[in-house]
C-alpha positions as a printed Julia matrix, in Angstrom:
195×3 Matrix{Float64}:
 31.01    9.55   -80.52
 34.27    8.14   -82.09
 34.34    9.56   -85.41
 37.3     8.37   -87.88
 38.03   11.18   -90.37
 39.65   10.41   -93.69
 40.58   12.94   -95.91
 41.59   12.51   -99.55
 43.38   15.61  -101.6
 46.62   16.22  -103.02
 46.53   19.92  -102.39
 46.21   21.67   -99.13
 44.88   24.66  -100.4
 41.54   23.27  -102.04
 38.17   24.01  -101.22
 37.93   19.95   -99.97
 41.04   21.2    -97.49
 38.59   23.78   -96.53
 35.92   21.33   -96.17
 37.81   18.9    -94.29
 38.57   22.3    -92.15
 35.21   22.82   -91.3
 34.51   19.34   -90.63
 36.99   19.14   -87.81
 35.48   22.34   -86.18
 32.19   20.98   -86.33
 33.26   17.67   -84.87
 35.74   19.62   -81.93
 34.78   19.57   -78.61
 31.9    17.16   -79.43
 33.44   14.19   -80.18
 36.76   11.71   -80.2
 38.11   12.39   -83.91
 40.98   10.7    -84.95
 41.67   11.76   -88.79
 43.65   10.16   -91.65
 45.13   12.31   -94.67
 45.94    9.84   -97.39
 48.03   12.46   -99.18
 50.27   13.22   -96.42
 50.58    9.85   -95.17
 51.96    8.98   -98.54
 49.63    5.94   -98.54
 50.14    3.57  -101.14
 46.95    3.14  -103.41
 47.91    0.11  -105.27
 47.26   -3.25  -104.19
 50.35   -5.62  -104.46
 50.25   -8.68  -106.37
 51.49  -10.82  -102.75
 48.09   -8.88  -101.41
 45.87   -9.81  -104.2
 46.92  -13.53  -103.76
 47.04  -13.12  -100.03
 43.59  -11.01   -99.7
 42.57  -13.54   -96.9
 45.74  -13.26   -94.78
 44.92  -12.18   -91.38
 45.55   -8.15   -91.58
 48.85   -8.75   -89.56
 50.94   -9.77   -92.34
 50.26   -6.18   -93.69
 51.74   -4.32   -91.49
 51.3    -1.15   -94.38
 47.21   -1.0    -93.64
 47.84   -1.28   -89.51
 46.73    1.97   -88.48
 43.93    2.66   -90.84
 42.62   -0.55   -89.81
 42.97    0.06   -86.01
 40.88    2.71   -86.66
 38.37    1.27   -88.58
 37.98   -0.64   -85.09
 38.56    2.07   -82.96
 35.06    4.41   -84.78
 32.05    4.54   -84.44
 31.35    6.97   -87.2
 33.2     7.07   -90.33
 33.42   10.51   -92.47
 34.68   10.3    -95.71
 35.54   13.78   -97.39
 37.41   13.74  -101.09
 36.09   15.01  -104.19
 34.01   13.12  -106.66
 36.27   12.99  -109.67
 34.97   11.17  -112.53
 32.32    9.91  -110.75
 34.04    8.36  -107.89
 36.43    8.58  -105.44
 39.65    9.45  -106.4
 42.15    7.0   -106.65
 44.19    6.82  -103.65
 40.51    6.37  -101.99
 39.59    3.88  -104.05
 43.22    1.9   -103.24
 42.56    2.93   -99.55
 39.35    0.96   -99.54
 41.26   -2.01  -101.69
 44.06   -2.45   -99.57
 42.11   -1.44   -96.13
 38.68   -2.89   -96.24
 40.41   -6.54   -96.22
 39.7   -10.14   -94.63
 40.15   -9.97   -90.94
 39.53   -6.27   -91.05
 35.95   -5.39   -92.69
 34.61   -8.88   -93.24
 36.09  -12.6    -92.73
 34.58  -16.05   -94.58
 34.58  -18.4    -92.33
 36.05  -21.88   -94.15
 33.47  -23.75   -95.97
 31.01  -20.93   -96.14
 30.0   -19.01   -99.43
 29.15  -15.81   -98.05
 31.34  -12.82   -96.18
 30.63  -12.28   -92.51
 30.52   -8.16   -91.61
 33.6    -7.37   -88.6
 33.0    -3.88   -88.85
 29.46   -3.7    -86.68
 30.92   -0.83   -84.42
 30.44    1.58   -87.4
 26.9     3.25   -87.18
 27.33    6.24   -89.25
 29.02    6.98   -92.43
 29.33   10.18   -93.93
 30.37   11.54   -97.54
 31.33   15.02   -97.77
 31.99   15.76  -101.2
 31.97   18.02  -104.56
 31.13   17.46  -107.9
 32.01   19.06  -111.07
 29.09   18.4   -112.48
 25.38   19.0   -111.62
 23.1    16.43  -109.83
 21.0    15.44  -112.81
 24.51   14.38  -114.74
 25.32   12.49  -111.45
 21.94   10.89  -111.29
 22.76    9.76  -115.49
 26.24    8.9   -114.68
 24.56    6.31  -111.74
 26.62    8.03  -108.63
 29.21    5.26  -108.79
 31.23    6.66  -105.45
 27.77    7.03  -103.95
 26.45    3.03  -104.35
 30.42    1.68  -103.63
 29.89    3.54   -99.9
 25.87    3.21   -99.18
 25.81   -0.42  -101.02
 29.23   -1.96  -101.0
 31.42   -0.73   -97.01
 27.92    0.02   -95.08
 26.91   -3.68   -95.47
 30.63   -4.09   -93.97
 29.27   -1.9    -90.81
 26.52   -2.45   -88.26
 23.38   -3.84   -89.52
 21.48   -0.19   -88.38
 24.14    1.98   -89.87
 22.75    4.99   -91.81
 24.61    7.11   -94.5
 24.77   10.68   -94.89
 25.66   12.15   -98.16
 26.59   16.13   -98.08
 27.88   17.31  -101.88
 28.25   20.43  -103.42
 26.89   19.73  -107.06
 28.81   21.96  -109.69
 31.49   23.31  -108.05
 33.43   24.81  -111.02
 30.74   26.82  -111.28
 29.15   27.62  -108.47
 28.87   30.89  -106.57
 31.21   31.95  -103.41
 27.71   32.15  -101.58
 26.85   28.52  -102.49
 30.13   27.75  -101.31
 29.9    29.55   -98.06
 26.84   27.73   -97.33
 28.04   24.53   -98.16
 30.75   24.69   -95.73
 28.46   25.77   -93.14
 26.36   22.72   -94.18
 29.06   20.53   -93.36
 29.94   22.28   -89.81
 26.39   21.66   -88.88
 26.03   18.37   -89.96
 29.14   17.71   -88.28
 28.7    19.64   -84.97
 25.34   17.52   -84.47
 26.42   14.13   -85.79
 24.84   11.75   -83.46
């Protein structure tokens, strides 16, 4: 499988770097993984006034969102792993998905119609791999925004059968190193048989 990888943490030495880690060895060996670290990239979060007023540019005249978008193309899985801050996805995510998930990339409307098209039908899978602060009844409250903006808002983007996996670790600032540990064999797994 073609799995697209994009990873979302300023520091390198965080339990999501060790997530992202353990990913990547689940996924070796098994599958083509091509992975994106925002962070390192220096990607730009914020979406430009020209690309706000140009949103339905063909994706060529934004020449800053080429290779995310290539790869968007390329996958056939997507994994998503970041941590849930303030019940989302952190920022640069969130502009990733602004300035990546664009006309002529994820979805095109065709002239005259009312309704967006899907372009992305070669993604099947999406994955979330993820921690929370919190527990998952204050989620649940809260409404799991970063949940609905992947399951309801990009996998309508993907192929009509694609299926979403969430994998979180639910109060992490408080959480044992044994929950830990088993979380990030969770992920291998999940990862290692990601079909």
């Amino acid at each position: 499988m073609k799995v697209y990888l994009v990873y979302c943490h300023p520091s390198q030495s965080s339990f999501t770097a060790a997530t992202r880690d353990r990913a990547l060895v689940g996924l070796a060996g098994n599958h083509d993984v091509r992975v994106s670290d925002l962070y390192a990239d220096d990607f730009v979060p914020e979406l430009s006034a020209w690309e706000r007023t140009n949103h339905l540019s063909p994706p060529d005249t934004k020449p800053g969102i080429a290779t995310y978008a290539d790869n968007l193309r390329w996958c056939e899985a997507l994994v998503f792993v970041y941590p849930t801050w303030w019940a989302g996805q952190p920022a640069m995510l969130k502009g990733w998905i602004d300035r990546v998930w664009v006309a002529g990339v994820a979805y095109e409307l065709p002239e005259g119609a009312n309704r967006i098209r899907p372009l992305l039908q070669n993604i099947r899978k999406l994955v979330v791999i993820t921690s929370h602060g919190s527990g998952k009844f204050v989620n649940a409250l809260e409404g799991e925004g970063g949940k609905r903006i992947i399951s309801r808002s990009l996998r309508v983007l993907c192929s009509k059968r694609a299926r979403t996996k969430w994998i979180s670790l639910y109060s992490i600032d408080t959480t044992t190193d044994a929950k830990r540990a088993a979380h990030l064999d969770r992920v291998e797994k999940a990862m290692r048989n990601l079909r």
